[in-house]
N, C-alpha and C positions, 0 to 999 in steps of 0.2 A: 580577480575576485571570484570568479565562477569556479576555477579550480580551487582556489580553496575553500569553498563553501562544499564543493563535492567531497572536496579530501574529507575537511570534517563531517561528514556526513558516514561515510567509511568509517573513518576511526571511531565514530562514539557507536554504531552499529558492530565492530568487530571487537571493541572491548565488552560490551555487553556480552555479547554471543561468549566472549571466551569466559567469562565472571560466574556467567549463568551455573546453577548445579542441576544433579540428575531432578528430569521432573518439572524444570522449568522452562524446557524446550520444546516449540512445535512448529513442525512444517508443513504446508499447505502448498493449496495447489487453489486458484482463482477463474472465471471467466467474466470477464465484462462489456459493459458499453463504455466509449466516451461521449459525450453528446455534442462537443464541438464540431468535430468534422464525421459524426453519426457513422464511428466504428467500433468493430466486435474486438476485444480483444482478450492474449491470454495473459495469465501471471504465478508468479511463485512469491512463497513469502516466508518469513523466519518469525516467529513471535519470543519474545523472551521478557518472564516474567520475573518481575522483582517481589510482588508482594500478590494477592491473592485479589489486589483491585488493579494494579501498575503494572505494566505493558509494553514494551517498545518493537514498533514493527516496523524492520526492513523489508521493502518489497521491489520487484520488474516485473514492469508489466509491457508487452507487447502490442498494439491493437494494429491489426490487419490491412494492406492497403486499401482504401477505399480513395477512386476518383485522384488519383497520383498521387496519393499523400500516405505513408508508413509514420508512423510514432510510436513511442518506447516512451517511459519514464520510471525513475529510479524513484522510490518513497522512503521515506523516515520519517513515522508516526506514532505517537505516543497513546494509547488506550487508556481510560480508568473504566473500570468493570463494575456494574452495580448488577447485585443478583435480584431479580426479579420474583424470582420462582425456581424451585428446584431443578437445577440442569440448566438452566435458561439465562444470560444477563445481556444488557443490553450498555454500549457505550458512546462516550463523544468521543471523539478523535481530532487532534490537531499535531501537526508537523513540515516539514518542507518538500520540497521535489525539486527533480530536476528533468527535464523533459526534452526531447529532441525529435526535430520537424524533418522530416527525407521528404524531400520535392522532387518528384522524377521529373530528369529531364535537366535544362540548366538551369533554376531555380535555385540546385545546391539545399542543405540543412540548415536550422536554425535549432539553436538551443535555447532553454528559460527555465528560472530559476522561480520558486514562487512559495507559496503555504498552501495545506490541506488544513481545510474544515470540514466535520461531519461527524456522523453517527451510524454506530453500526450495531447487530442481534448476535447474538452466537448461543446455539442449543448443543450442548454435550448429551451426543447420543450413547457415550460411554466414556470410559476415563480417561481411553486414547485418542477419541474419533469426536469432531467438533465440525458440524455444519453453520456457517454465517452467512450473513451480507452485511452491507456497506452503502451508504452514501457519502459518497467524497466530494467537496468543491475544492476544484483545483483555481489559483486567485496568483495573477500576478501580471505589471503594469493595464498591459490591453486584449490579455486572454485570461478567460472563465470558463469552466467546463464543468459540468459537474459529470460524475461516473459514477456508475452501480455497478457491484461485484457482489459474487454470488461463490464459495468457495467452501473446502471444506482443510479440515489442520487433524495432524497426528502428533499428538505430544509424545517425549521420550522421557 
């Protein structure tokens, strides 16, 4: 089940990305927290827009080892954009992840599979350059996290 919830998660992200036209692409670059196990991390992301409010964003994000523990998780989340104010909109987000736990030492990895809740601001400082953040709750059986990211995207 885990692998093919990741497969589909790839496929509907790389059909997107290839569908997309000039103009509806943008790449980014992220820094965050996660608040579970209270580490810094980094991340990259794809956004690709369908409609002028609709959004779908592939992301990895990395956060740092703190106190034996590395984590990574892969995102797939969907944006609707309300414009607030000129240059300015703010959205909810909802999507899945998949996350994995490196335990130094014999501990070994753990993987999970879960939903993202949240909202997030994005100011277009120009037609190509977009600074945001993000509140995300990561949710799944017996782990919750929530993470703030702070990032900026280059549309093509």
């Amino acid at each position: 089940m885990r692998k093919f919830l990741l497969s589909l998660m790839c496929l509907v992200s790389a059909v997107c990305i290839a569908r997309a036209e000039s103009g509806d692409i943008a790449v980014g670059v992220q820094m965050g927290h996660g608040s579970y196990w209270n580490q810094i991390g980094l991340g990259a992301k794809v956004q690709v827009s369908f409609s002028d409010a609709l959004r779908l964003e592939p992301a990895f994000n990395y956060y740092f080892r703190q106190d034996d523990m590395a984590t990574w998780d892969v995102d797939v989340n969907l944006h609707y954009l309300f414009d607030v104010a000129d240059s300015f909109a703010i959205y909810p987000l909802g999507g899945l992840f998949v996350s994995n736990w490196d335990l130094k030492g014999a501990k070994g990895s753990e993987t999970r599979f879960g939903a993202n809740l949240g909202a997030g601001a994005e100011y277009a400082i120009t037609d190509v350059v977009s600074l945001g953040g993000e509140l995300r709750y990561m949710l799944t059986g017996d782990f919750r996290q929530l993470v703030t990211s702070v990032g900026v995207t280059f549309r093509f």
